[in-house]
N, C-alpha and C positions, 0 to 999 in steps of 0.2 A: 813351346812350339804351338800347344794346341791355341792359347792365349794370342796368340801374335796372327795364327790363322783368323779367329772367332772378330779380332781388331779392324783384320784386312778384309774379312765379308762385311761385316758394319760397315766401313769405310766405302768398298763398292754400292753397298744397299742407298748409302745416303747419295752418294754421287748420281746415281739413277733415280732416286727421287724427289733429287733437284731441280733435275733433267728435266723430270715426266712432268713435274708443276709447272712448271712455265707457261708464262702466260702469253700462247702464240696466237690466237685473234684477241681483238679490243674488246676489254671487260669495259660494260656501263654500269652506271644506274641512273634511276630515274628522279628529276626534281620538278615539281609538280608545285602550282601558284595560282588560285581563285581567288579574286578581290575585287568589291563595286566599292569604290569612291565616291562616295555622293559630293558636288560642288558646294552645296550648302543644305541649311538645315530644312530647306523645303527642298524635296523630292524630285519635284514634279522639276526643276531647275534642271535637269540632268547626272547623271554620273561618268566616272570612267570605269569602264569594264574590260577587266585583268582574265587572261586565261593563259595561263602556260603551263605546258609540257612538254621537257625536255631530256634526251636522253644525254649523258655527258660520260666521253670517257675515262676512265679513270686506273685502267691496268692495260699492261701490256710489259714484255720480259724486257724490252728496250725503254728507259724512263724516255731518253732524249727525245727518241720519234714518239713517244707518245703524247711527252709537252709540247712538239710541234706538232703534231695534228690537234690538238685541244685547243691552243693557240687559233689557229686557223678557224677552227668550229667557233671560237669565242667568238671573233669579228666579224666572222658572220651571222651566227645570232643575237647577240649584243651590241655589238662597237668595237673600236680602236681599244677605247679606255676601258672597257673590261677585260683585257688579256690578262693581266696578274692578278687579278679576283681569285680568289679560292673559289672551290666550284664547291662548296657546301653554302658559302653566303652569295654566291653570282645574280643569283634568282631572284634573291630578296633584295638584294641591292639594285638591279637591274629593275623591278616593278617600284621600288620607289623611286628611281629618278623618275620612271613616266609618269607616277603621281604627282610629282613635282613640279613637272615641264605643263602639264592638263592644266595646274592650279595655276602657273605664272602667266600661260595661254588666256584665260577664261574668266578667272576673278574680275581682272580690271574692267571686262565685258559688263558681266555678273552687276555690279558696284553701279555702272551707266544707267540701268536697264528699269524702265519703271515698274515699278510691283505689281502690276496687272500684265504685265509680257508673257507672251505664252513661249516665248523665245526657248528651248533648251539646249544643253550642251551636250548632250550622248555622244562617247568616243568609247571607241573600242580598240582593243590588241588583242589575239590570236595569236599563237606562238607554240608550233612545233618542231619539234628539231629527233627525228626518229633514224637508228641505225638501216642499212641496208645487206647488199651483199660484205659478209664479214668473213673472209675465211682467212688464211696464213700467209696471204700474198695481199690482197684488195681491202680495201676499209673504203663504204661508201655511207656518206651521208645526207640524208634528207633537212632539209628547214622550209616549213611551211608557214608563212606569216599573212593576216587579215589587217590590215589597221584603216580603221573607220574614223575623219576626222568631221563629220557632218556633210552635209552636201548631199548632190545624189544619191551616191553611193560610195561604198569603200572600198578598197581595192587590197588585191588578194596575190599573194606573189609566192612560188617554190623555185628553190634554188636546192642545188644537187654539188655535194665536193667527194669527190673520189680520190684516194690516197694511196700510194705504192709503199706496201709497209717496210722493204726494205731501207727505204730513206726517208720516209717522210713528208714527201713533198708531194704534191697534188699533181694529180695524173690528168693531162688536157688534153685537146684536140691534136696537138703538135706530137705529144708524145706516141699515140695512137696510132694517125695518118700517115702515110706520104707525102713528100712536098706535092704539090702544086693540088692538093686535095680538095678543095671550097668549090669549086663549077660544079664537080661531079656529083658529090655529096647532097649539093642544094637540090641539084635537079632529082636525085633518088629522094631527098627528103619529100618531095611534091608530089613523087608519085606514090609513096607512099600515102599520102593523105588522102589522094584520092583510092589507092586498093582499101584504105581500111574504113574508107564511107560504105563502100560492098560490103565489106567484112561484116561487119556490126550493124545486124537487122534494126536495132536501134538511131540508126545515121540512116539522112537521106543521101541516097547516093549520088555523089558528082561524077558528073562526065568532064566537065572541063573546068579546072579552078578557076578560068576565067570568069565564067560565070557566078561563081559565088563572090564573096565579100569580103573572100581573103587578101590582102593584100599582096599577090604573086613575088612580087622583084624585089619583097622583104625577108621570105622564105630562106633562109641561107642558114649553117650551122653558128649556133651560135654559143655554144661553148658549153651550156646549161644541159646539160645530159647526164645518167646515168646507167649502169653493168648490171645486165643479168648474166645467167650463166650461157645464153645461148641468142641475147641480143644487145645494140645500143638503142637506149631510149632518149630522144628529144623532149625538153619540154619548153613550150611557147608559153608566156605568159601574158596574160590580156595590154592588147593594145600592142604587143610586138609584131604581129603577122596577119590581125585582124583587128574590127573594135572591140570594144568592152564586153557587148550583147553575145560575144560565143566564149567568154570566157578563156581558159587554158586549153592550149593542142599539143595532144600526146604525141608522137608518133615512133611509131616501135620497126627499127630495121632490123631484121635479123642478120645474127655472122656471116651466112652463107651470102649478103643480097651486097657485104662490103669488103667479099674478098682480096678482090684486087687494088681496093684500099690502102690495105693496112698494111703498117708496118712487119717487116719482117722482126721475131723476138723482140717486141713491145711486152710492155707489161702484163696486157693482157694476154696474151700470145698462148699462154695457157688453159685458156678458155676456149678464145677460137679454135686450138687443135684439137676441142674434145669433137664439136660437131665431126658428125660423118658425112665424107664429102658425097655430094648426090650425083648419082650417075645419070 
């Protein structure tokens, strides 16, 4: 008897810390890639200049949703053709094809060019891809990319994927909103842009975006946002809303300014009822 009891608390004991292991937000690690490519054996010709760091996920109790959010994060840090890449050789694989595409780009240039050219080739990639809000419901992720291919300048782009971990599949606008949601939205996004010129003793303050350089009747939601626990954040990326010369625009709404918004038991639903409603 005593043997049969001592069996059936082992047996509980394991069950429970089965349980308790489980892996309920997304485990990462980190895959980390510095490399200059020089075009040839003189120097001064130019190189390609590799930097990546990226977080990739790699646990979670459900495998399925986990290889489709990974999936997902693939093709957008990588491409199409890196989705069945292991993600211990992704990195490495992924920095040699751009080595490869630099040399097929630029050799045959290289080869023209007479040995007194001060011509060079410098290209650059930047490459981040950093977790966000991770809790037992939301998986968000960040990807920051620079790619410099000569010319003026290079251009710099963040892209934001947010994930509903009960399925797996990326949480949008649609999911969020109410129909007919885009007029109202655009127009809060605006004016937000203008409170947080005040805001931020840093910004000059606008009175009317007319007046600035923003491009107004481009201003709309545009899909590229990401959760915190107490707002949604926009992010405008150069030349979407303005030129080049202002770079990326943040703009942070909080839960309270998109009540009337949002869906009722949306995904995030659970967020928005933490704030306390203001009297």
């Amino acid at each position: 008897m005593k043997r049969t009891n001592i069996i059936l608390a082992v047996s509980i004991l394991s069950i429970f810390l089965f349980i308790s292991c489980k892996q309920k937000t997304i485990k990462t690690i980190e895959k980390n890639h510095v490399e200059r490519y020089f075009l040839s054996t003189d120097t001064t010709k130019g190189a390609m200049n590799i930097d990546i760091n990226v977080e990739i996920p790699v646990g979670y109790d459900n495998e399925t949703i986990l290889d489709s959010i990974r999936k997902e994060i693939f093709i957008n840090l990588f491409g199409n053709e890196y989705v069945n890449v292991d993600f211990d050789s992704v990195v490495t694989k992924f920095t040699a094809d751009i080595i490869t595409e630099y040399k097929l780009n630029n050799e045959p240039l290289l080869q023209k060019l007479d040995s007194t050219s001060l011509y060079s080739f410098n290209n650059e990639h930047t490459l981040e891809g950093f977790s966000l809000l991770n809790d037992e419901k939301i998986y968000s992720y960040g990807i920051n990319r620079y790619i410099f291919m000569g010319g003026a300048h290079g251009l710099s782009n963040l892209t934001y994927l947010i994930f509903d971990l009960k399925t797996g599949n990326r949480i949008t606008e649609k999911d969020i909103f109410a129909d007919n949601y885009t007029k109202a939205l655009a127009e809060l996004l605006k004016v937000r842009i203008v409170e947080q010129s005040k805001e931020d003793e840093n910004l000059q303050p606008i009175i009317s975006l007319e007046d600035t350089d923003f491009w107004v009747d481009a201003i709309k939601p545009n899909g590229n946002f990401y959760i915190t626990d107490e707002s949604i954040n926009y992010v405008f990326n150069p030349y979407e809303i303005a030129p080049y010369y202002m770079g990326q625009t943040e703009v942070v709404i909080p839960f309270d300014r998109l009540k009337d918004l949002f869906k009722p038991n949306s995904a995030i639903s659970y967020l928005v009822n933490k704030i306390p409603v203001k009297q």
